[in-house]
RODO-2510 file (C-alpha; in nm, 4 decimals, decimal comma):
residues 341
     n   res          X          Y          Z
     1     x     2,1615     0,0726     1,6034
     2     x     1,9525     0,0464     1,2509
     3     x     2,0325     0,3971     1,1518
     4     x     2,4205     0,2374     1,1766
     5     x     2,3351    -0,0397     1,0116
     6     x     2,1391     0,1031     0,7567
     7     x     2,4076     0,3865     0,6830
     8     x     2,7366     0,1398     0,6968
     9     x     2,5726    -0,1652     0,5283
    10     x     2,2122    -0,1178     0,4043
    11     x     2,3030     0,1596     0,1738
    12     x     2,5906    -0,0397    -0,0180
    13     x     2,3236    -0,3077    -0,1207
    14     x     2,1416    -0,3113    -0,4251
    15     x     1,7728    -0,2067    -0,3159
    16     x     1,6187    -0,4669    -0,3968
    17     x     1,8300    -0,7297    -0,3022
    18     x     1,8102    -0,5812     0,0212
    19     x     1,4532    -0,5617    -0,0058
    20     x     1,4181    -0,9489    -0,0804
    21     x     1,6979    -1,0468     0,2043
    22     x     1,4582    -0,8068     0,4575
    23     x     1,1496    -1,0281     0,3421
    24     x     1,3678    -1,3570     0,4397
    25     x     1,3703    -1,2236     0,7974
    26     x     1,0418    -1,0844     0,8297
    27     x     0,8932    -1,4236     0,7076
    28     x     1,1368    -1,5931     0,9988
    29     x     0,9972    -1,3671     1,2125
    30     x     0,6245    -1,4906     1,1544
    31     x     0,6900    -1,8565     1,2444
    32     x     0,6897    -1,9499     1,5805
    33     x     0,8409    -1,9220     1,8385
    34     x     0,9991    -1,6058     1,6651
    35     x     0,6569    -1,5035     1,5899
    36     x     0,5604    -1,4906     1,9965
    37     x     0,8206    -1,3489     2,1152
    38     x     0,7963    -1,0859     1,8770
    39     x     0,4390    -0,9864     1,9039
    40     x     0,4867    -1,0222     2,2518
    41     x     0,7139    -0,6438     2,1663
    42     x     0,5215    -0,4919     1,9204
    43     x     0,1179    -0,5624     1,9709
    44     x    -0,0928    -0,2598     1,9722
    45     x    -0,2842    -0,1831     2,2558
    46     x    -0,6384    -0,2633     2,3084
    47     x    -0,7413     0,1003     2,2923
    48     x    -0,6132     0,1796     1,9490
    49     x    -0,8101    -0,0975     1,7637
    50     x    -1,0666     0,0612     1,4483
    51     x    -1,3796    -0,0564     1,3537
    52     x    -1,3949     0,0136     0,9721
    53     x    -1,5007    -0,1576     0,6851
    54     x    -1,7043    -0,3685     0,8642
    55     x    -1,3673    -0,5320     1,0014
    56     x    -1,1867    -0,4668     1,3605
    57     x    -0,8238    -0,3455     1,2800
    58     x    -0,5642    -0,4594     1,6048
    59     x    -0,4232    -0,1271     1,5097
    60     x    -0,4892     0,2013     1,2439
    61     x    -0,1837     0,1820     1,0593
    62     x    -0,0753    -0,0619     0,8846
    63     x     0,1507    -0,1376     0,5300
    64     x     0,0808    -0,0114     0,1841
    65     x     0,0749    -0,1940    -0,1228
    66     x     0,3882    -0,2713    -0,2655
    67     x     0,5544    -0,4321    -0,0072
    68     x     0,4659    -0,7723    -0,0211
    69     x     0,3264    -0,8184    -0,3420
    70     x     0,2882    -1,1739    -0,3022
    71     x     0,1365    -1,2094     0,0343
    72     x     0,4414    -1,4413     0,1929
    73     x     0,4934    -1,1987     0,4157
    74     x     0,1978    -1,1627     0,5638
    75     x     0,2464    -1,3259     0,9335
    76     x     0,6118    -1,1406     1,0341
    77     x     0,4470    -0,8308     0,9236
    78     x     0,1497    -0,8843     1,1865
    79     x     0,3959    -1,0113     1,4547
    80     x     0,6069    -0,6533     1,3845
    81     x     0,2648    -0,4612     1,5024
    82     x     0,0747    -0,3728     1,1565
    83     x    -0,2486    -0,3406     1,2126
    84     x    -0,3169    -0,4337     0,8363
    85     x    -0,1355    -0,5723     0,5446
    86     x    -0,2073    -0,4531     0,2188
    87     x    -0,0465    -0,7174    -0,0519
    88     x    -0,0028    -0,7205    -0,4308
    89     x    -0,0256    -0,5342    -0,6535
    90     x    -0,1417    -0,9055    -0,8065
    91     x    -0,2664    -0,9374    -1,1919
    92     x    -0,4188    -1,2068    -1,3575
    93     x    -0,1786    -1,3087    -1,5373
    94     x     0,1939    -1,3690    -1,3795
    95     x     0,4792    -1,0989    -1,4985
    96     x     0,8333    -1,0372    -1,4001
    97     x     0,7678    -0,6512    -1,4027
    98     x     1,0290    -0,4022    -1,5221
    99     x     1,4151    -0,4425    -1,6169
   100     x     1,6342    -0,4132    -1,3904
   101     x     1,7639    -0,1962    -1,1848
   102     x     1,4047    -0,0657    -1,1104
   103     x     1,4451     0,0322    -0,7331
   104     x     1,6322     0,3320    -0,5836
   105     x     1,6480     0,5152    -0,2465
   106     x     1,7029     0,8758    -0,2497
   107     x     1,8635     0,8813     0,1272
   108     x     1,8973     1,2623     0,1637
   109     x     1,4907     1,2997     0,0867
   110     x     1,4046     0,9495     0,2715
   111     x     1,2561     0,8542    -0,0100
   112     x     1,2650     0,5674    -0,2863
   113     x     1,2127     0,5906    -0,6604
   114     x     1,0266     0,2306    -0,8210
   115     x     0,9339     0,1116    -1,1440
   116     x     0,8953    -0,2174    -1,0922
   117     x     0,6062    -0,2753    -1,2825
   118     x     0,3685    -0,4963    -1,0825
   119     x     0,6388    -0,7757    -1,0330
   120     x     0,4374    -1,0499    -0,9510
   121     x     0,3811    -1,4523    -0,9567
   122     x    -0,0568    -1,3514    -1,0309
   123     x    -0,3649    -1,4073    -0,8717
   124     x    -0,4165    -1,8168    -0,9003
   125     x    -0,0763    -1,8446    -0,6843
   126     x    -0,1478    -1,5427    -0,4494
   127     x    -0,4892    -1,7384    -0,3653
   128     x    -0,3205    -2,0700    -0,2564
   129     x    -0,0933    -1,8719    -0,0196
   130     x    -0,4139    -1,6797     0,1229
   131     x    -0,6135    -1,9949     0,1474
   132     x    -0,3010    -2,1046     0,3602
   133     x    -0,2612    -1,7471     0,5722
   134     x    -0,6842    -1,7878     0,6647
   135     x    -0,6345    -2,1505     0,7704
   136     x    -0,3728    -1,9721     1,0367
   137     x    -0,5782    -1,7080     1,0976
   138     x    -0,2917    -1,4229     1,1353
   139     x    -0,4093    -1,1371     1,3784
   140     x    -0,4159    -0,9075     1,1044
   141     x    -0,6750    -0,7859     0,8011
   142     x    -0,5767    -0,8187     0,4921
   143     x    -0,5965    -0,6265     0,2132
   144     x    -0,5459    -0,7653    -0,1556
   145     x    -0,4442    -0,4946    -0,3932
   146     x    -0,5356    -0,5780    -0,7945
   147     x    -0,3912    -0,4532    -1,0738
   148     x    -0,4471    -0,4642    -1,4961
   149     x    -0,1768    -0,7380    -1,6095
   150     x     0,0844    -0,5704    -1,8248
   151     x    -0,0068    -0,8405    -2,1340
   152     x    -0,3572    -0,7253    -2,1292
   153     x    -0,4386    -0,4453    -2,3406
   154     x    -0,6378    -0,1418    -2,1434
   155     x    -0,9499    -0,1969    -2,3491
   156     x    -0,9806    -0,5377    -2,2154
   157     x    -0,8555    -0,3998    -1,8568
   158     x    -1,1970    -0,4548    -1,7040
   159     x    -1,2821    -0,8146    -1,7700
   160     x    -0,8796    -0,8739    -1,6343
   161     x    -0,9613    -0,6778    -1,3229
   162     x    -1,2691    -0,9172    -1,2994
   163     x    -1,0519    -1,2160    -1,3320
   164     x    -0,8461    -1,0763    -1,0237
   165     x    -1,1809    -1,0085    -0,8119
   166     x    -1,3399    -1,3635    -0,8820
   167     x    -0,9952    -1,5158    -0,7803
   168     x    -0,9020    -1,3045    -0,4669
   169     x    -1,1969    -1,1229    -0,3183
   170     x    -1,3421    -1,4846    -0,0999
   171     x    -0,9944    -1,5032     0,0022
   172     x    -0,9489    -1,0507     0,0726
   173     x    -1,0956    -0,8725     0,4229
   174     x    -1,0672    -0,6281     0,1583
   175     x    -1,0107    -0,5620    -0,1823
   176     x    -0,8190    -0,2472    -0,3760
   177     x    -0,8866    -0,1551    -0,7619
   178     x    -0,4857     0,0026    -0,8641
   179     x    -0,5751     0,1988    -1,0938
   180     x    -0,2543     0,5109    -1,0086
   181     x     0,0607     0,3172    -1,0330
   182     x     0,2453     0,5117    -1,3375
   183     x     0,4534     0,2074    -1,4298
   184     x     0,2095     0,0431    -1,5994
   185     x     0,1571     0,1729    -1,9865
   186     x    -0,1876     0,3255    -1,9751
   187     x    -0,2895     0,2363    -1,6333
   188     x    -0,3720     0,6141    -1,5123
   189     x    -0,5726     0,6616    -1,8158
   190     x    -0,8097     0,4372    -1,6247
   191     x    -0,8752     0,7114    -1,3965
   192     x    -1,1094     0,9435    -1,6334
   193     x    -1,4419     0,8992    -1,4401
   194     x    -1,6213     0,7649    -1,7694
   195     x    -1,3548     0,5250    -1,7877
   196     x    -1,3747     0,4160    -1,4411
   197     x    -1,7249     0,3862    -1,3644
   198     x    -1,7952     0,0682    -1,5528
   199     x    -1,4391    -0,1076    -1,4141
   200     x    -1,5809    -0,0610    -1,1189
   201     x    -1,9189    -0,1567    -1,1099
   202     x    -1,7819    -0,4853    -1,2955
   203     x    -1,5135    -0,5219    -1,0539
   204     x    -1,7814    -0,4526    -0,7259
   205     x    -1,9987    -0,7010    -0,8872
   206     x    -1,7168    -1,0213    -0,9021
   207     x    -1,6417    -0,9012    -0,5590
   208     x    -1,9769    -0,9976    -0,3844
   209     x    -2,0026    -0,9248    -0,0147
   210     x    -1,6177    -0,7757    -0,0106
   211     x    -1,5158    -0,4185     0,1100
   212     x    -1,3888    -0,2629    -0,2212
   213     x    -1,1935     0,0552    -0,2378
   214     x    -0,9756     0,2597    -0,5092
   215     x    -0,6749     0,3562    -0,5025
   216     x    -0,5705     0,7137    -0,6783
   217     x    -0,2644     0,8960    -0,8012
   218     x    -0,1544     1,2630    -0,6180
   219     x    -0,0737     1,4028    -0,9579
   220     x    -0,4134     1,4794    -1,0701
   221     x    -0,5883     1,8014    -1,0229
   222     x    -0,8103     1,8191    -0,7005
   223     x    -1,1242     1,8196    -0,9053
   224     x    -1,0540     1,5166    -1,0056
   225     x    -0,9549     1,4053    -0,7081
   226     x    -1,3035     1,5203    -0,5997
   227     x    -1,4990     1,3438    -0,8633
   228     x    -1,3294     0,9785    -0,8398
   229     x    -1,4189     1,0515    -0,4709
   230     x    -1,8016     1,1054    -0,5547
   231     x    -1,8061     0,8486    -0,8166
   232     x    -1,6437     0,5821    -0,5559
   233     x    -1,9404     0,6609    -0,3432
   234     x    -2,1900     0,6389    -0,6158
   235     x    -2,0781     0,3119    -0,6919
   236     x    -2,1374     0,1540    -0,3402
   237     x    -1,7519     0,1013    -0,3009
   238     x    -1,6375     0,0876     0,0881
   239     x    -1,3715     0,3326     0,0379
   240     x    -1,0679     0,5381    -0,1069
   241     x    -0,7159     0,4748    -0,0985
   242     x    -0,5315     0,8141    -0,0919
   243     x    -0,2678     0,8044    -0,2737
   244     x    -0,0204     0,5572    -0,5137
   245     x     0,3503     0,7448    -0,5876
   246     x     0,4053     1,0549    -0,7442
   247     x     0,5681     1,1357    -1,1093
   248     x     0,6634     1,4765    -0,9691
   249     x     1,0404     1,5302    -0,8415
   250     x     1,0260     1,9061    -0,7021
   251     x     1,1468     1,9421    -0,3974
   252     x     1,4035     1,6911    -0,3384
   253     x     1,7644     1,7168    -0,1817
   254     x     1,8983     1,4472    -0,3550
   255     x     2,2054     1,5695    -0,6453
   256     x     1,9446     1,6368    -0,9684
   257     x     2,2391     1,3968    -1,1791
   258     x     2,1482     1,1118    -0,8892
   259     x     1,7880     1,1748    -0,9281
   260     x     1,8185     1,2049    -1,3304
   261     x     2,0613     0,8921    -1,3589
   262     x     1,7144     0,6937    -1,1153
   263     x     1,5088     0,8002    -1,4340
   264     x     1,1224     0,7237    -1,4441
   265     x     0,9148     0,5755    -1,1868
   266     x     0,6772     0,6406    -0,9079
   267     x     0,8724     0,8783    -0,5999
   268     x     0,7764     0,7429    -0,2789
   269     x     0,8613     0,8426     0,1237
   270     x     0,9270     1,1707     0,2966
   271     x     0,8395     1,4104     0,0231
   272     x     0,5027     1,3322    -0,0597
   273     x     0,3818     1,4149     0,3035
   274     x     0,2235     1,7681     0,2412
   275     x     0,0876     1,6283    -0,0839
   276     x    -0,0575     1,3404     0,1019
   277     x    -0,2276     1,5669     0,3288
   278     x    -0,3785     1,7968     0,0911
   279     x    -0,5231     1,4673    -0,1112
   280     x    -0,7047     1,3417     0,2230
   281     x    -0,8464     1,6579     0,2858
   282     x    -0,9924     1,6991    -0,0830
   283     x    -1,1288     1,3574    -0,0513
   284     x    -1,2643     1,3383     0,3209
   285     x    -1,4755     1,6994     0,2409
   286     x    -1,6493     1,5107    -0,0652
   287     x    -1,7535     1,2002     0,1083
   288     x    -2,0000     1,1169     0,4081
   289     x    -1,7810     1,0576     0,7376
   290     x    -1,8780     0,6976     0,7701
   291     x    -1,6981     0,6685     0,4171
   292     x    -1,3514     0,4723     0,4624
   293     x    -1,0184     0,6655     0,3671
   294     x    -0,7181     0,5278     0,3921
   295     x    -0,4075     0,7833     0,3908
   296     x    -0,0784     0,7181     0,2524
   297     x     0,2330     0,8644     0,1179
   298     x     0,5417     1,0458     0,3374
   299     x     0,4224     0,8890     0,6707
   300     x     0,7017     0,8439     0,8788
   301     x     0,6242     0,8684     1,2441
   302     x     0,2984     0,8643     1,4929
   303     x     0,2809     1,2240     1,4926
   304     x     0,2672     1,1651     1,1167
   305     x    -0,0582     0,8915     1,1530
   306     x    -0,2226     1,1133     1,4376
   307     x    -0,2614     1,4042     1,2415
   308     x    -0,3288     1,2319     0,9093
   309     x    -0,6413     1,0504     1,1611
   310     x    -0,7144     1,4006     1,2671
   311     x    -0,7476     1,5513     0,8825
   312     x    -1,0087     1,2451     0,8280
   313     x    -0,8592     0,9544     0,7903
   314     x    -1,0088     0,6223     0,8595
   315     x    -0,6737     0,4293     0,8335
   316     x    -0,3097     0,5510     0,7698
   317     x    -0,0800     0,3359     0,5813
   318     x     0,3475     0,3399     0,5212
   319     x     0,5550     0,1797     0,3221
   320     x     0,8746     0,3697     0,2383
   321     x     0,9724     0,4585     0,6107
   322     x     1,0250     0,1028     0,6919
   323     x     1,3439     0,1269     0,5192
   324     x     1,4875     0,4017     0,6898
   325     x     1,3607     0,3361     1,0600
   326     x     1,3819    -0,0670     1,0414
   327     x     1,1790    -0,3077     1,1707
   328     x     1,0378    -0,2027     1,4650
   329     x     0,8983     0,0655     1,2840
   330     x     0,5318    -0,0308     1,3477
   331     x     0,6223    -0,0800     1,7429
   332     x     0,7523     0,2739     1,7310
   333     x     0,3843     0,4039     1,5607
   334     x     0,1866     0,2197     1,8021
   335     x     0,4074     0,3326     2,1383
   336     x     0,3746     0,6724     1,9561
   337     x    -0,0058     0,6837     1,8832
   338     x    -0,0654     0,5702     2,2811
   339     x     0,1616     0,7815     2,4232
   340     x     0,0949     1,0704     2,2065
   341     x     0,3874     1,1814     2,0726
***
């Protein structure tokens, strides 16, 4: 039925209207007695919850970043089976992202080009909704996800990623340095290990008590891959996120004019799957095994999450999928994982 939907109606919406109109129902769908009757569908069984980070996950996948970037979507997501919720990316300082249009799907790769540019109403208004969401306590973790603010010049990006931490971490299971999206002027450049080992000791020290992790870009070489891995570890942090979108377009069935006419942005979905797995592998061999790694990037079904939890992974995250395979997405992971297909 979705794949009808999706092909007849879905496709002849702009993205991200659709996107936003999706949101409307998944937030429906976390208010009771939607909310019940929908978890009573989707809940993952007992046997696949994780201990990690210090925190027990209902379930080891859960959604990336980028979804709901600010956290009003938290609940519907939890009743549709995700195991975590990953929101933001959140700044300090509010910012309406990119111009428009800034969202497009590539349907013949599954996949989705994005610059929105960390689109977001900031951290102070992010907190009120979390302070609201812990008062509920949803039966999910949560994961905040911080970014530099667009306004903020990238020699000041540390004490802004400080403002973020102080704001969010009390209120975060867990918290995520973005330091990979590549719509952001000058955010990658924040990746050069002697650039990033003061961010984050500043940003591990406003996060106190917090699980802190880092999330990295596919497109740089796996030596440096390897050393942000070792630094992260250095630095006490709880964990890596492997990996933000690509910049790279090889590979892709989608008409090079439709692709050309999308122009610049992070590439997300189906093709960065043997990327994705290649990343995990480079960072799982450089850290100690009780080290948390969370995969993402091309994970589409539960063979997908079982073999990225095979290659190492702690956690296995999606984002891009959800689109094409609708919102019973995470049920379909979870039936997968158990019944192992």
């Amino acid at each position: 039925m979705y794949p009808l939907l999706f092909r007849v109606v879905l496709t002849r919406l702009d993205p991200e209207f659709a996107h936003h109109a999706g949101m409307a129902v998944i937030r429906v769908l976390g208010v009771p007695p939607f909310s019940w009757a929908t978890r009573a569908l989707t809940k993952p069984p007992a046997e696949q919850r994780v201990r990690a980070l210090g925190l027990d996950f209902p379930s080891p996948f859960g959604i990336a970043a980028g979804f709901d970037k600010n956290a009003v979507g938290v609940r519907g997501l939890a009743a549709l089976g995700f195991g975590h919720v990953e929101v933001g990316t959140i700044t300090a300082v509010p910012q309406e992202g990119n111009p428009k249009p800034r969202l497009f799907r590539l349907v013949p790769d599954r996949a989705v080009i994005n610059r929105m540019g960390f689109n977001n109403a900031g951290a102070d208004a992010a907190a009120k909704r979390l302070v609201k969401l812990r008062r509920r306590k949803p039966d999910t973790i949560i994961g905040v996800n911080i970014g530099k603010s667009r306004v903020v010049d990238v020699e000041n990006a540390t004490a802004d990623y400080v403002t973020s931490a102080t704001t969010l971490a009390p209120l975060a299971d867990y918290l995520a340095v973005n330091v990979s999206s590549p719509n952001t002027p000058g955010l990658r450049g924040l990746q050069a290990v002697e650039t990033l080992a003061p961010l984050l000791r500043a940003v591990k020290d406003a996060a106190g008590a917090t699980p802190l992790l880092v999330k990295i870009a596919p497109d740089l070489p796996d030596e440096e891959i390897e050393a942000i891995a070792q630094l992260a570890v250095a630095e006490g942090l709880a964990g890596i996120i492997a990996h933000n979108t690509t910049i790279g377009r090889d590979g892709l069935s989608t008409a090079p004019a439709k692709v050309e006419a999308a122009g610049a942005g992070g590439l997300s979905g189906a093709p960065l799957r043997e990327r994705s797995m290649e990343v995990l592998k480079v960072v799982r061999a450089a850290v100690p095994n009780d080290f948390c790694v969370i995969s993402v990037g091309g994970v589409e079904t539960a063979g997908d999450v079982r073999a990225r939890l095979d290659a190492g992974a702690t956690l296995v995250q999606g984002y891009t999928a959800f689109l094409y395979r609708g919102p019973f997405w995470g049920r379909q992971i979870n039936r997968g994982l158990r019944s192992g297909r």
